[in-house]
Every structure is written in structure tokens, then in C-alpha cells.
N, C-alpha and C positions, 0 to 999 in steps of 0.2 A: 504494500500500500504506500503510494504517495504521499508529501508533504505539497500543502499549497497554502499560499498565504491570499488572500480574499480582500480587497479593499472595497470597505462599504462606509455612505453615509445615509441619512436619512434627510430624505427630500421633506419634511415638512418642518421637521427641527432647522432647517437651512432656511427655509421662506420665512418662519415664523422670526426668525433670529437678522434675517440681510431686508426685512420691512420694519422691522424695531417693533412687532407686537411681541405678546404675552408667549411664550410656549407655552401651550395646553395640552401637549400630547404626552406628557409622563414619561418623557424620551430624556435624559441630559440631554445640556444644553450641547456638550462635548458632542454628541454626535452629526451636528451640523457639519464638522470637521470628517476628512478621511481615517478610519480608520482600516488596522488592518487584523483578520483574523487565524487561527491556524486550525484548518480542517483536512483531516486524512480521509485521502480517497483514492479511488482507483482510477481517475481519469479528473481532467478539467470539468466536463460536464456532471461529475458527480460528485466533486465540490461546488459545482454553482446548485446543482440540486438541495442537495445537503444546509447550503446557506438560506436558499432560499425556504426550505422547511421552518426554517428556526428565524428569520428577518422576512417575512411575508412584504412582499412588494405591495400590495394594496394596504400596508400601513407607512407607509411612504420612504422603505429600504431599497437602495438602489447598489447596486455590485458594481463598479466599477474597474475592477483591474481583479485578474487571478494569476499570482505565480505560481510556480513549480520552482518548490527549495531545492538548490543543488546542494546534496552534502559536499563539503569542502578537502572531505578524508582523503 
């Protein structure tokens, strides 16, 4: 199984935070910003699967970037 690293923000924590309203969505406010996270899988598409399980795009989680960790050994 693969290493990949995932970068995701959340599109409504970013609108509510770059128009100066309230965050209402229970999100920190941190995740306006990219982050990135580490999910093992067996492909690309089963790391965006996988993210997407657990950061549902219809709550406004957007994936932007997937790497593949090269170990350095």
C-alpha cells in the first residue's frame, strides 16, 4: 500500500473568511488555508476516494493536489 499526501481546503470556510462574514460552519477557521493529509492506499484514485469518504465535497471540501510519498531509503 501507498503513501499519499492529499491537499484539501474547505470552500466555505475560505468564502466565509476572504468576504469578512461570520464562519458558521463548525469548520476552523485554519481550514480556509491548504492543508495536507496522509492516507494509505492503493492507487491515486483510492486516496481521492478515501478523502473524499471522510471530507464530503457537498460540505464544501475541495482536494486539490495528491502526492505519492517517495520513501527516500
Amino acid at each position: 500500500m501507498a503513501v499519499f499526501d492529499v491537499g484539501l481546503y474547505n470552500l466555505y470556510v475560505r468564502e466565509a473568511i476572504d468576504i469578512g462574514t461570520e464562519n458558521l460552519t463548525g469548520i476552523d477557521d485554519r481550514w480556509a488555508d491548504y492543508h495536507f493529509i496522509e492516507v494509505k492506499a492503493d492507487s491515486e484514485a483510492q486516496a481521492i476516494e478515501k478523502t473524499r469518504h471522510r471530507y464530503k465535497q457537498e460540505k464544501g471540501w475541495v482536494i486539490y493536489e495528491v502526492i505519492l510519498r517517495v520513501d527516500e531509503d
